[in-house]
Each structure stands twice: as C-alpha cells, then as structure tokens.
C-alpha positions as CSV (number, residue, x, y, z in Angstrom):
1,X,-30.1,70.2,-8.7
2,X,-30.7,72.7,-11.4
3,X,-27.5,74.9,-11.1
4,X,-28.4,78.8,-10.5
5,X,-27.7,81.2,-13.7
6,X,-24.1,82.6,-12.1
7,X,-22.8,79.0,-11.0
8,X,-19.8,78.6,-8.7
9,X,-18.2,76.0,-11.5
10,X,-15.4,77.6,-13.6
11,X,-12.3,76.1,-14.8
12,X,-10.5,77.1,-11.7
13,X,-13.1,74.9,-9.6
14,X,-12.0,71.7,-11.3
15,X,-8.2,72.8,-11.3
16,X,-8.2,73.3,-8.2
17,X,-9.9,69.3,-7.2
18,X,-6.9,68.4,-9.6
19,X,-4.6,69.8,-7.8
20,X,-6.0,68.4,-4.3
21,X,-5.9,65.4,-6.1
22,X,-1.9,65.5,-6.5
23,X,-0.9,66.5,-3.2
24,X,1.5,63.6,-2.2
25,X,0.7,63.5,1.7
26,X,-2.1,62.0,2.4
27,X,-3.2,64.4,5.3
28,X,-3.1,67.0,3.1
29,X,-4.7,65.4,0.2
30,X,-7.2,64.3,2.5
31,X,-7.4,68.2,4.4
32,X,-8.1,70.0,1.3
33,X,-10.2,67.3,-0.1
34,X,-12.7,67.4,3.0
35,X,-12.6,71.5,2.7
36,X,-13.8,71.7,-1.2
37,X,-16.1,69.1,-1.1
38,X,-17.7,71.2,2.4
39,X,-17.9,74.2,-0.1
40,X,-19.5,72.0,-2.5
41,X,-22.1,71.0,0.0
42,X,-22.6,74.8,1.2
43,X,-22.9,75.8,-3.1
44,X,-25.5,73.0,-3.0
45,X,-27.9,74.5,-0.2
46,X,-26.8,78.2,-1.1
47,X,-27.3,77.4,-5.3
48,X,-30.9,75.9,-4.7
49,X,-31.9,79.2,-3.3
50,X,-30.5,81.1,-5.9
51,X,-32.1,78.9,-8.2
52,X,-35.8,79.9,-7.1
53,X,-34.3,83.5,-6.4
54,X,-33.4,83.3,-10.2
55,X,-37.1,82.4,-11.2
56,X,-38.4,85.1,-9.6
57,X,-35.5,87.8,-10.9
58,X,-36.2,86.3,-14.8
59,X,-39.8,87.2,-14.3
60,X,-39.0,91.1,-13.5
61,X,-41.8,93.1,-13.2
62,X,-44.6,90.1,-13.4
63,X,-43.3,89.0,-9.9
64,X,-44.7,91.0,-7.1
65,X,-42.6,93.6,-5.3
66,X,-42.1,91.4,-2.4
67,X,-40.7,88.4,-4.0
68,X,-38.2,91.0,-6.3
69,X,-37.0,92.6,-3.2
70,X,-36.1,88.8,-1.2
71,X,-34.6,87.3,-4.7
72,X,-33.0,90.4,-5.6
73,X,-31.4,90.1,-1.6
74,X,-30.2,86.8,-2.0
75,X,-28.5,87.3,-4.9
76,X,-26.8,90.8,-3.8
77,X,-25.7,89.1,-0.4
78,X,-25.7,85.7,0.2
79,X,-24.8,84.1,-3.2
80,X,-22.0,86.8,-3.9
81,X,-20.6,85.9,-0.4
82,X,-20.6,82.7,-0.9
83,X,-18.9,82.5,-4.3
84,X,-16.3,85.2,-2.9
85,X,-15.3,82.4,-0.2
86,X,-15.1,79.5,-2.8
87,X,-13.4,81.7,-5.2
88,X,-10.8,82.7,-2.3
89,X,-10.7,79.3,-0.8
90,X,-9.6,78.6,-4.5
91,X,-7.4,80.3,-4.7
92,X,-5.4,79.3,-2.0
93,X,-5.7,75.9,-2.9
94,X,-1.8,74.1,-3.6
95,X,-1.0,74.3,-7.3
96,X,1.4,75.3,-10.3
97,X,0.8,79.2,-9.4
98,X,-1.3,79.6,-6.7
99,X,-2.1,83.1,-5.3
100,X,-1.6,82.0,-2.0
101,X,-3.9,85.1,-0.1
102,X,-4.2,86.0,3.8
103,X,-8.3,85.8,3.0
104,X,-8.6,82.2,4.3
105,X,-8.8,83.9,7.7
106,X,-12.0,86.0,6.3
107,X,-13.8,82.8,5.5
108,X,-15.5,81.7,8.7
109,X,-16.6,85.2,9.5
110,X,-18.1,85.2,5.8
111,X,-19.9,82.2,6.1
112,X,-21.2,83.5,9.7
113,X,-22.7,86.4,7.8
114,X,-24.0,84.9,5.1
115,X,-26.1,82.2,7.6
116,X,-27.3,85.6,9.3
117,X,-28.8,86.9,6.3
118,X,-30.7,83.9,5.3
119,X,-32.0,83.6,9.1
120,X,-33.4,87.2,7.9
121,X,-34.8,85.7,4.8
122,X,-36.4,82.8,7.3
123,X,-38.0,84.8,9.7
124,X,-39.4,87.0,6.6
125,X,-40.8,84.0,5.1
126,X,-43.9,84.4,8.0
127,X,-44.8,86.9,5.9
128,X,-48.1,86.4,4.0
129,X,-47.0,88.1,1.1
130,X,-43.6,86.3,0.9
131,X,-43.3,83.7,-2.0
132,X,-44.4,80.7,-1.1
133,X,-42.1,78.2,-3.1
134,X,-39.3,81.0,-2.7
135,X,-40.1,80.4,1.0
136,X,-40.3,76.9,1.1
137,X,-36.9,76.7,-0.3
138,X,-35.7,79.1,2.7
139,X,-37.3,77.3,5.0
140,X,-35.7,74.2,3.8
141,X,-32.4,75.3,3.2
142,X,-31.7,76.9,6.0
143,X,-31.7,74.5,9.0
144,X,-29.4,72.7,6.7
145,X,-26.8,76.2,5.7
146,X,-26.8,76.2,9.8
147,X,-25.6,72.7,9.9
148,X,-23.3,72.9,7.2
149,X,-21.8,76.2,9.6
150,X,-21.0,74.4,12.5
151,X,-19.4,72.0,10.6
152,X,-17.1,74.8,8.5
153,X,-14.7,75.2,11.7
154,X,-13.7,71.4,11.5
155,X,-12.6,71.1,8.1
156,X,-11.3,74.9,7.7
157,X,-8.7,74.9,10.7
158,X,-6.3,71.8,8.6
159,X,-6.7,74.0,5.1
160,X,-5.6,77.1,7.3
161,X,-3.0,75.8,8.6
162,X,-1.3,74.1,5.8
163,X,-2.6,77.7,3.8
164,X,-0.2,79.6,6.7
165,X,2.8,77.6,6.4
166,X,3.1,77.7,2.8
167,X,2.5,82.0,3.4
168,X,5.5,81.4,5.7
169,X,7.6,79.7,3.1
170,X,7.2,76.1,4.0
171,X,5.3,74.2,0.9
172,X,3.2,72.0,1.0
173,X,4.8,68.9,-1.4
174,X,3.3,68.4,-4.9
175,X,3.4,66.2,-7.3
C-alpha cells in the first residue's frame, strides 16, 4: 500500500512493538501484540482511503468541488480519529516511561464514530458526481473498517485491562 502523506508510523510506533515485544508474560506479550497489529490492520483500510483522499486534496482547485469536500472530510474526521486512537493506544503501551492515560476507555467509542462517518462517505458515494476511484475505494474499504469494528472489542478488553491495573499501581513485568 502506498502509505497516505500524514502516516501513522513514527518512532513511537516501532517503540512501542519493541516494547510489546519484551513483555515477559506471554499473555501479555501475546494481549498487546494482537491489539497493535488490529490497529495496524484498521491504519491499512483507513490509510488506503486517505491515500485516494490525498490525490484528490494535491490536486486543489483542478478537482471538482465534490471530490474536495469528501477528501477534505476524510481527512478532517476519519483519519485524524484514527491516528488519535493509535497514538493513545500508544501511549499506553508498557515501556521505560509510558504515559499510562485513562483514554483507552475512549477508544471503542472512537472507532464506533469513525465507521459512522465512512458509512456517510458510502451512502454518498451513490452520488453521480462523487469520485469514482475515491468511491470505489469507499466502497471497498468500508465493509472491511466494519469487520475490522466488530472485531476491536475482542482484542481491546485484555489491553484494557492490563492498561487499568498498571493505572492502579500493579505493573505489568518487563524485561
């Protein structure tokens, strides 16, 4: 995948897989491991869109008003939602000085909202002055952002937990 123009891949993204990665219990390892590569699966579906969102935004004024006004929606609501939950999911990851934040509990309700406003983009894409390749990836991505939802709650609740107990004062071991 081409990766959109404000990617999701900082430093922190691959700190935070190495720390996952030296967790010594395995359930947790294997908790937090499951929950960033689910956020890596959501940046996948979510990223494509902003990819063709991007193509139209670079065009400015050559692309018609339509197609300025859906990219331009993505971008403002979708794909900044989406990188505020990987960026507080994060940083609530285990590590050297994590900033261990209440947010987790913000991040289903987040991701509810954000498949809500692409089901807007979706239904807009009937349109017959919508973009067509800007529609096509909608209509592609998403059945597939709705899948990747229902599956959120099942790797979220074990990260949320083991997030709460180390708010309460019990770590989880390192390293």
């Amino acid at each position: 995948m081409r990766e959109a123009y404000w990617t999701i891949y900082p430093e922190e993204w691959e700190a935070a897989r190495g720390c996952v990665a030296r967790l010594t219990e395995a359930s947790h390892r294997m908790a937090f491991s499951a929950f960033v590569e689910h956020l890596h699966a959501g940046w996948q579906i979510i990223g494509a869109l902003q990819v063709e969102a991007d193509r139209i935004i670079h065009e400015g004024q050559r692309a018609p008003a339509v197609a300025r006004d859906a990219a331009g929606f993505l971008e403002c609501e979708p794909t900044d939602s989406f990188r505020w939950i990987v960026h507080t999911s994060l940083r609530a990851l285990p590590g050297p000085d994590p900033t261990w934040t209440q947010a987790m509990c913000d991040v289903d309700g987040e991701a509810v909202e954000i498949v809500r406003q692409v089901r807007m983009l979706y239904l807009a894409t009937a349109h017959p002055k919508f973009p067509p390749l800007f529609g096509a990836a909608i209509q592609d991505g998403y059945p597939r952002l709705v899948k990747w939802l229902r599956k959120l709650p099942s790797v979220l609740r074990p990260v949320d937990r083991l997030v709460a107990r180390e708010i309460r004062g019990d770590p989880v071991p390192m390293l």
